[in-house]
C-alpha positions in Angstrom: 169.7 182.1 102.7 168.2 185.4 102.1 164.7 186.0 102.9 161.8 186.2 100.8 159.4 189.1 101.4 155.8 188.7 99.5 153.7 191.4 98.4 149.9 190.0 98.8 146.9 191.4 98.0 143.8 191.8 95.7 144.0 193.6 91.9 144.9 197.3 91.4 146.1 197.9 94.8 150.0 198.9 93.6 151.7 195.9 94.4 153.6 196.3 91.0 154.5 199.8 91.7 155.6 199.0 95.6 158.1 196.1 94.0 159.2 198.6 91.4 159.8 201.3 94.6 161.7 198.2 96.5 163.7 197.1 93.4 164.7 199.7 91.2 168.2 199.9 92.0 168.3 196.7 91.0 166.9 196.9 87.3 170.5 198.7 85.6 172.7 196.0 85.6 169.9 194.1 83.9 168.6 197.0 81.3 172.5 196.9 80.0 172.2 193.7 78.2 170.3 194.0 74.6 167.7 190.8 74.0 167.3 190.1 77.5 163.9 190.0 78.8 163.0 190.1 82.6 160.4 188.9 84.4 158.9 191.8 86.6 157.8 189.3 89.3 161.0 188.7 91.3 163.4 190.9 92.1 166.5 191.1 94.1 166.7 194.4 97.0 169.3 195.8 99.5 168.4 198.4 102.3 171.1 199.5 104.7 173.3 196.6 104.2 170.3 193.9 104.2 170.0 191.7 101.5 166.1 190.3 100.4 164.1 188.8 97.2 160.6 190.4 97.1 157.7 188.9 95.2 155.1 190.3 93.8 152.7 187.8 93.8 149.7 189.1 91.4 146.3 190.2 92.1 143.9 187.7 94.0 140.8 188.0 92.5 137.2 188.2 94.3 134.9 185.0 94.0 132.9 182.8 96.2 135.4 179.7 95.1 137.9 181.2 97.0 141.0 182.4 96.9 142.9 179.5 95.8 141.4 179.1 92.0 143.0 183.0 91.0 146.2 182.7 92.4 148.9 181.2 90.1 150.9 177.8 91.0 154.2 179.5 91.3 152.5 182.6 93.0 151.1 180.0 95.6 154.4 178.2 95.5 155.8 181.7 96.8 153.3 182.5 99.3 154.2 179.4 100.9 158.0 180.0 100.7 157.5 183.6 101.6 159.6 184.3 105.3 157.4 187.7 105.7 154.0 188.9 103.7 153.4 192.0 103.1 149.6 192.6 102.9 148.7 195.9 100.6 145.5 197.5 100.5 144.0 200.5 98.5 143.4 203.9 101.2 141.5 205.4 98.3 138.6 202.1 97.7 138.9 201.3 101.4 138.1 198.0 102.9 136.5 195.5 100.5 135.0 191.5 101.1 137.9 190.2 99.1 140.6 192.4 101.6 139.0 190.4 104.3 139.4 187.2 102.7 142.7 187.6 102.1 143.4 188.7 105.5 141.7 184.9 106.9 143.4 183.2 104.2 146.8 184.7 105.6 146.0 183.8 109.5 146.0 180.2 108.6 149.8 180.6 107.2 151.4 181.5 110.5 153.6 184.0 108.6 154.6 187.3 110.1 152.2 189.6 108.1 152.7 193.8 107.7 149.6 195.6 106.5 150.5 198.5 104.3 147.7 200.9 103.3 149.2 202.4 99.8 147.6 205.3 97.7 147.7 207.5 100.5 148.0 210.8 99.1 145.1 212.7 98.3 143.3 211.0 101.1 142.9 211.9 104.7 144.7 209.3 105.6 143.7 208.9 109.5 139.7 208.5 108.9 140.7 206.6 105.4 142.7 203.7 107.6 140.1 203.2 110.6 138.0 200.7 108.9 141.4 198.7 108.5 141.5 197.6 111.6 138.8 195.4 111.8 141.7 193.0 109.6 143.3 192.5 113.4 146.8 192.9 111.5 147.3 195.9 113.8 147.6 199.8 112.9 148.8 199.5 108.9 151.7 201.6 107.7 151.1 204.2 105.1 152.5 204.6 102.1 152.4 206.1 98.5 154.0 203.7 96.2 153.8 205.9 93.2 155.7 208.7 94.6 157.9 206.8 97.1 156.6 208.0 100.2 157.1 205.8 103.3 158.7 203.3 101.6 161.8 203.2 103.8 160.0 203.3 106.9 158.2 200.7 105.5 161.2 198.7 105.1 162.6 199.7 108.3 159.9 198.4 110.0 159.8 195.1 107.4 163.6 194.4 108.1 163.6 194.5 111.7 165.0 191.8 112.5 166.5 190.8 109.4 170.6 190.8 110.0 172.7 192.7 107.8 174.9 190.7 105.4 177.9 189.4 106.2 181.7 189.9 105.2 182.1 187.7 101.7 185.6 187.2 102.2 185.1 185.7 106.2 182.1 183.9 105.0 184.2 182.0 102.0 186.8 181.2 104.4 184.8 178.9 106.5 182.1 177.7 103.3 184.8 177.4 100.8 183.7 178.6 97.0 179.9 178.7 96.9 178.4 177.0 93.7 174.8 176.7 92.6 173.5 174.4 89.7 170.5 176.4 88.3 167.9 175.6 85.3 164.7 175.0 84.3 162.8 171.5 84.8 164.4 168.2 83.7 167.4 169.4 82.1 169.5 167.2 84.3 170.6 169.4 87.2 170.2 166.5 89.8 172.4 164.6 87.5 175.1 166.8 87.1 174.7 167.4 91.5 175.2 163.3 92.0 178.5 163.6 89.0 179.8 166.5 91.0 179.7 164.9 94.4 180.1 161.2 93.0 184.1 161.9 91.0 186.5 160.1 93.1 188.2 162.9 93.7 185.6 164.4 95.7 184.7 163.9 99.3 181.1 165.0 100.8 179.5 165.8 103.6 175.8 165.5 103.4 174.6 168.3 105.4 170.7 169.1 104.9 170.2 173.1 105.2 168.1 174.9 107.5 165.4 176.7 104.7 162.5 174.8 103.2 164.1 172.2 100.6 166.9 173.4 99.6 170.6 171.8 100.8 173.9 172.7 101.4 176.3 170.0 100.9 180.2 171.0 101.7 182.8 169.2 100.0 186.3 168.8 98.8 188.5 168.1 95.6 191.9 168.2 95.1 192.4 170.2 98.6 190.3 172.9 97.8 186.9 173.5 100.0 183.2 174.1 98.1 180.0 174.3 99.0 177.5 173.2 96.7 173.6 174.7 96.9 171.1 172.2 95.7 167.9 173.4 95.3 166.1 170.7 94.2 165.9 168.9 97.2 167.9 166.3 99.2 169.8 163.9 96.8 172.4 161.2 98.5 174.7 159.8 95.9 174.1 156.8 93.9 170.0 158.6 93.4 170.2 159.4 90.0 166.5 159.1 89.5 165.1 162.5 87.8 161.6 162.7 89.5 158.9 165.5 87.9 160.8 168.5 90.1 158.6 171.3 91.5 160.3 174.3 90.0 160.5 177.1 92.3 161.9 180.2 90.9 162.5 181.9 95.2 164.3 178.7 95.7 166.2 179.6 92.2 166.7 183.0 93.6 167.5 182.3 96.6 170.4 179.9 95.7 171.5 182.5 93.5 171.8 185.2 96.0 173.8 183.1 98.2 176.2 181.7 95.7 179.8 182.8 94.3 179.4 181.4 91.0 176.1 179.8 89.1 176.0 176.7 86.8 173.6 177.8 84.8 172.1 174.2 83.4 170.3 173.9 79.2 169.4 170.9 77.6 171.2 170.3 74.6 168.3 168.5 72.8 165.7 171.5 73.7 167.6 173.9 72.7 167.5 177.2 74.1 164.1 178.6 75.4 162.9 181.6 77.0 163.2 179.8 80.6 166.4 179.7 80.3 167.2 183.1 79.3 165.0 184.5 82.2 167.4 182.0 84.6 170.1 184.1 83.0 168.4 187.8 83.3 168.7 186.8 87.3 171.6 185.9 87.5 172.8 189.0 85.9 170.4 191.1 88.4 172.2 189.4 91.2 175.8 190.2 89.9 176.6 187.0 89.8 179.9 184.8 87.9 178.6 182.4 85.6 179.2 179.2 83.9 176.9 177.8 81.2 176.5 173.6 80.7 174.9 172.1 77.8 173.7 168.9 79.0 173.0 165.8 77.4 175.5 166.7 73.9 175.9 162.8 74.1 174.4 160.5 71.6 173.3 164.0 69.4 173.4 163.7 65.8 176.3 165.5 63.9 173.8 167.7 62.4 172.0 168.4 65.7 174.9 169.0 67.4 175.9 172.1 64.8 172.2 173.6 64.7 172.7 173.1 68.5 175.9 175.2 68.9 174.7 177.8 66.2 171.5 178.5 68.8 174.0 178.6 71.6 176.2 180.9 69.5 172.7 183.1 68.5 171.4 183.6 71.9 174.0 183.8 74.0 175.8 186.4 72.3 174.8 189.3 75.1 177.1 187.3 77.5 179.9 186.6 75.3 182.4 186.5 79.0 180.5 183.6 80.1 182.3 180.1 79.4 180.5 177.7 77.2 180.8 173.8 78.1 179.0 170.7 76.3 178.6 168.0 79.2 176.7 164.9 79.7 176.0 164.7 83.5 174.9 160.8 82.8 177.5 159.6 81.7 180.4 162.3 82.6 181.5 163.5 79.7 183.3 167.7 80.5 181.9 168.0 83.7 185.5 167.5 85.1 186.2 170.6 82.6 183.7 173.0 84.3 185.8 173.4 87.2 189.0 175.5 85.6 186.0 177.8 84.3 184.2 178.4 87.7 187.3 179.0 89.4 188.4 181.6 87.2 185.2 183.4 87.2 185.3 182.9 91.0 189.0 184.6 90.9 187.7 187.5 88.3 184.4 188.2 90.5 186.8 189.2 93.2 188.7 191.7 91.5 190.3 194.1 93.7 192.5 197.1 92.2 194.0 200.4 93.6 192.9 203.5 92.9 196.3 204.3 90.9 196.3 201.6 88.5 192.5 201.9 87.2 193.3 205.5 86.8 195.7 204.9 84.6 194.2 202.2 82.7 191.7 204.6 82.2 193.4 207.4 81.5 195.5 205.4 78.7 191.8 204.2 77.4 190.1 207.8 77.0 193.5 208.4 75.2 193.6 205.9 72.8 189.8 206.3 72.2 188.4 209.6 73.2 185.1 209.5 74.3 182.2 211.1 72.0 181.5 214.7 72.9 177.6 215.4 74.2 175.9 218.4 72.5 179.2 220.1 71.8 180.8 219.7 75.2 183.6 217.0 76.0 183.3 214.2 78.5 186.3 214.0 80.8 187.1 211.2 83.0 189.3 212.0 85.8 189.8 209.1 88.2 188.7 205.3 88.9 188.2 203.1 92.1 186.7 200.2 93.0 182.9 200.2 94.5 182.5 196.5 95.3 182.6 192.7 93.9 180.8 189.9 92.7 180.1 191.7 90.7 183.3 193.6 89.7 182.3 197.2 90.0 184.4 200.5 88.8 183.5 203.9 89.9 184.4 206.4 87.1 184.1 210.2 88.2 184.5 213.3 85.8 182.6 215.8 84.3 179.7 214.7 82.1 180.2 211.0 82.5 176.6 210.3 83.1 176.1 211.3 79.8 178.2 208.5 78.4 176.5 206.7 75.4 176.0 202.2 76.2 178.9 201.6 73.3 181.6 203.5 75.2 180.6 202.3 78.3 181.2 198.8 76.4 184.6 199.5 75.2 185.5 200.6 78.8 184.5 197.3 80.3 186.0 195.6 77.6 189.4 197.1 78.0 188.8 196.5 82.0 187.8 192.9 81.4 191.2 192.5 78.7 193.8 194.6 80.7 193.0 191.9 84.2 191.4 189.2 81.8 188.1 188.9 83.5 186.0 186.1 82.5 182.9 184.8 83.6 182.1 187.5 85.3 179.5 190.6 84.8 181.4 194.1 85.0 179.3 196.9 86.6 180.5 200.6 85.3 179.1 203.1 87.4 179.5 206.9 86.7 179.5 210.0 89.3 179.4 213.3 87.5 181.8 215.6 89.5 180.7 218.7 90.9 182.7 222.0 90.8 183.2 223.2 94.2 182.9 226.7 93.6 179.9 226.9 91.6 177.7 229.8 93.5 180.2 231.1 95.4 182.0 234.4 95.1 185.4 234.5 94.4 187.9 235.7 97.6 189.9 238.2 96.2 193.1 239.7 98.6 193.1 243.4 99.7 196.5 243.7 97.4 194.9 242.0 93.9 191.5 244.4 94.5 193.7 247.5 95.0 195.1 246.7 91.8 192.2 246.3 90.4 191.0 249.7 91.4 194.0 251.2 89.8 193.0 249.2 86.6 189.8 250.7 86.6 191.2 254.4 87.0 193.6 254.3 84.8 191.3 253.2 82.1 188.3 256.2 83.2 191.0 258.6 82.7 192.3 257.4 79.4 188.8 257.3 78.5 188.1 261.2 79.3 191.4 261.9 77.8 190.4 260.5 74.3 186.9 261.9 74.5 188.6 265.5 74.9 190.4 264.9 72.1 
């Protein structure tokens, strides 16, 4: 599993604007989808090949009650399932009582902590840090969040010993197609778990994981090798019981991260909520294939059911690649279905394509449909390659593509995802404006093209003199 990384510390330190500096590379694939909210407190990250979820936690407050009473259950929840903290304090207000208390309040954790000292511009930062010390976290890195400064040897130093991810093609060879069942509280993901391992078909091997709660429980069907991430907890089959689950969204993300395709879990009877569309807006930041169940569809009304598959229709419609399927886990109605749709969204995260071929699909795109010009000038797309999978991801470079507007960039990935029908996938377009080589440099002109020009240039003064005579 990846690792979590924490941010910690008290209000209006720049905790936000340190997990914005960590995770903005992150936020595009996200931003592309209309009607999709995200919440700013988790966030995927890569740096040099590493892979990480960072947290930012929320201010802890100053009071004599503690710090326990102004820090949020999931926030607390995180702390707790945090692999590395990153403490941040303020250069510019110095060391304060509630610093301190944080500081204690972290010693009892046994973590691995990092101080970071942000807001260190405008300060002398050498007589500004001294007083940190007293923490006894050690000699705090400096950074200034706002303008990026010392971020990456922040994250050096953070990722130390963090090892850099590993091939996804050797890794499915020995764990077989990773799945994760995701969704909020009580809409019957331990349900659908026990129906998944429990088919006849299917033979498991319990195998409880190495992080916190979370499992990972290999099996096989029909000759073909999975690996299932729970993370709701240990569940041997035959334990249908639903207890009150703890939700933890890092345990969400983590399984996420680690997964080829998500089962992204709703309740038919609920309808769809905001919780659920958040579970989605993560899944989409991690690049990941998707499949949607709507559990319990059994023993709805005929008029539910429609109102039911109207919302579906109504909110799903920024993910219109992503197979629908109306299951009930209990008693096992379509769940035998969802497994033609993850494989194929498995298959279609994988794409792989030469160089040649998405040229020309591209080229006989811009042809059919030119794209729009941009204040008078023409975008032109030269050439296409692929820049990675799960998710999918083209490279277009030309001249001006960074200036192409979101609906032609939609009609692009549409005619990718029809020409190699990819399904249940999320298709990243990126675009890398071309530069021209020779832009500032003087042209290198022969000795026999300049004499000529020099003949040019005489015969034209004396033509000149000629006609003025005249």
């Amino acid at each position: 599993m990846k690792p979590v990384i924490a941010l910690i510390g008290r209000p209006n330190v720049g905790k936000s604007t340190l997990f914005n500096q960590i995770t903005k590379s992150r936020d595009a694939l996200v931003a592309d989808f209309a009607g999709l909210t995200r919440d700013r407190k988790y966030g995927d990250a890569t740096y040099q090949n590493k892979s990480f979820i960072v947290v930012d936690t929320g201010g802890i407050g100053e009071s004599e009650g503690g710090i326990d009473s102004y820090m949020a259950e999931q926030s607390k929840t995180a702390i707790h399932e945090a692999d590395m903290i990153i403490f941040v304090v303020d250069a510019r207000a110095g060391l304060l009582a509630s610093d301190e208390q944080i500081a204690r309040e972290l010693r009892t954790l046994g973590k691995k902590v990092f101080l970071v000292a942000n807001k260190v511009d405008g300060v002398h930062a050498e007589a500004a840090l001294v007083e940190f010390f007293k923490l006894g976290m050690g000699e705090p890195m400096q950074v200034a969040a706002s303008h990026g400064r010392g971020v990456q040897q922040m994250l050096e130093e953070v990722l130390q010993d963090v090892p850099e991810d590993e091939n996804p093609e050797e890794r499915d060879e020995d764990t077989g197609l990773r799945l994760a069942i995701i969704g909020r509280p009580n809409v019957g993901k331990s349900t659908l778990v026990n129906r998944l391992l429990g088919e006849e078909r299917v033979v498991a091997f319990d195998q409880p994981g190495t992080t916190r709660d979370s499992i990972y429980i290999p099996f096989e069907r029909e000759g073909r090798k999975y690996t299932l991430i729970d993370t709701a907890g240990v569940r041997r089959k035959g334990k249908v019981d639903e207890m009150i689950e703890k939700f933890s969204i890092v345990k969400t993300l983590q399984a996420m991260k680690d997964a080829n395709v998500v089962v992204v879990v709703v309740d038919a009877r609920e309808g769809i909520v905001e919780q659920d569309l958040h579970l989605i807006g993560y899944a989409l930041e991690a690049g990941r294939a998707m499949v949607i169940a709507i559990n319990k569809w059994d023993n709805m009304s005929e008029y539910d059911r429609k109102q039911c598959k109207l919302d579906v229709e109504r909110r799903f419609d920024f993910i219109p690649w992503a197979r629908i399927h109306l299951i009930s886990a209990l008693h096992g109605t379509g769940v035998g279905d969802l497994y033609p749709s993850i494989h194929r969204a498995y298959e279609s995260s994988r794409l792989k394509v030469s160089p040649a071929k998405l040229t020309q699909i591209l080229n006989d795109a811009t042809e059919a449909h030119h794209p729009p010009k941009v204040q008078g000038r023409a975008i032109k797309m030269r050439y296409a390659h692929m820049g990675g999978q799960n998710p999918p991801t083209i490279v277009i470079h030309g001249n001006k593509v960074d200036k192409t507007p979101a609906d032609y960039r939609r009609y692009l990935e549409n005619v990718f995802r029809k020409v190699y029908k990819l399904e249940g996938t999320p298709v990243k377009i990126e675009f890398k404006t071309s530069e021209n080589p020779f832009e500032g440099r003087k042209s290198q002109v022969d000795e026999r093209t300049a004499a000529r020009r020099r003949r040019y240039v005489q015969k034209f003064k004396k033509a000149e003199k000629k006609f003025k005579r005249g």
